[in-house]
C-alpha positions in Angstrom: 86.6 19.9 -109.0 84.6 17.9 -111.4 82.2 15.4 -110.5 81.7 12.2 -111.9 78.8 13.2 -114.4 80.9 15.5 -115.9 84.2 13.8 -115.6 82.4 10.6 -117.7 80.7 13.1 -120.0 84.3 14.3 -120.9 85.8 10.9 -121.2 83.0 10.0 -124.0 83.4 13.4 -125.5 87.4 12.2 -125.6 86.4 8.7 -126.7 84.4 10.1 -129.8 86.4 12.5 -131.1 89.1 9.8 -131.4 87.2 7.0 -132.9 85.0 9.2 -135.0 86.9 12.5 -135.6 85.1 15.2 -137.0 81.6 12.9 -137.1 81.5 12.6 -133.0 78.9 15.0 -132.8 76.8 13.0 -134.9 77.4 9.4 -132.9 76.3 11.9 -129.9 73.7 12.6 -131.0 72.3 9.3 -131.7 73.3 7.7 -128.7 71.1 11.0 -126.8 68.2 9.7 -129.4 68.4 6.7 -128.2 68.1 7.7 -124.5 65.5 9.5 -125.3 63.4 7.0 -127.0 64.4 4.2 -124.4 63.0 7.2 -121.9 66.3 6.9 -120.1 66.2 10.7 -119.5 69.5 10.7 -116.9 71.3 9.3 -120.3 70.0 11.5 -122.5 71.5 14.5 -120.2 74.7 13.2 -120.0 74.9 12.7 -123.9 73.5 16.3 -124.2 76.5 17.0 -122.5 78.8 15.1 -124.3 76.9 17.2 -127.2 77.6 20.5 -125.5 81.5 19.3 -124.8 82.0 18.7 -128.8 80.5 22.2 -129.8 83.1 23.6 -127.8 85.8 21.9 -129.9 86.8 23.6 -133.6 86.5 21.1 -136.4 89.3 21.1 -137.3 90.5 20.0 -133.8 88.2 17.3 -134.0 89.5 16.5 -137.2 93.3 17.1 -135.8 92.8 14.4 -133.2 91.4 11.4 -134.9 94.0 12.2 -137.5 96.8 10.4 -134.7 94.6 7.3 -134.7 95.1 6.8 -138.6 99.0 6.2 -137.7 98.4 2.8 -137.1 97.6 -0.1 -139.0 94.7 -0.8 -136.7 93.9 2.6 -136.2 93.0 3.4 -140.0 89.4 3.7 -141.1 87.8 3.3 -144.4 88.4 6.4 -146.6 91.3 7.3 -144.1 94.1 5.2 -145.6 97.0 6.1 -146.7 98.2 5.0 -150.4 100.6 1.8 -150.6 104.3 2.3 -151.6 104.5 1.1 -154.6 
């Protein structure tokens, strides 16, 4: 069973991949910079986590999972859209 360290280091890992895609690794690591600067050293673990969570996914999964988000209207990011019927 997981405990809740690891079960909100997941759910971040989850939350990144979908709003960032193939970059979540990346936001990751920022956030654990952060932490690290702030000297929030409990943080900065879970993040490394969170960073150790995304290594484990291919790129192209991470890329394959944001790429549902871009199927809505509020879901699309800059770059991501898809060309208007014409």
């Amino acid at each position: 069973m997981l405990d809740e360290d690891e079960r909100r280091a997941r759910q971040e890992a989850h939350w990144l991949v979908k709003e960032f895609g193939a970059e979540a690794p990346l936001y990751a690591a920022m956030k654990a910079e952060k932490a690290i600067e702030q000297r929030d050293f409990g943080r900065c673990a879970r993040w490394k986590r969170v960073l150790d969570i995304l290594a484990d996914k291919r790129p192209a999964d991470l890329q394959q999972d944001s790429a549902a988000k871009d199927d809505s209207p509020w879901g699309r990011r800059i770059g991501h859209d898809q060309p208007s019927e014409r």
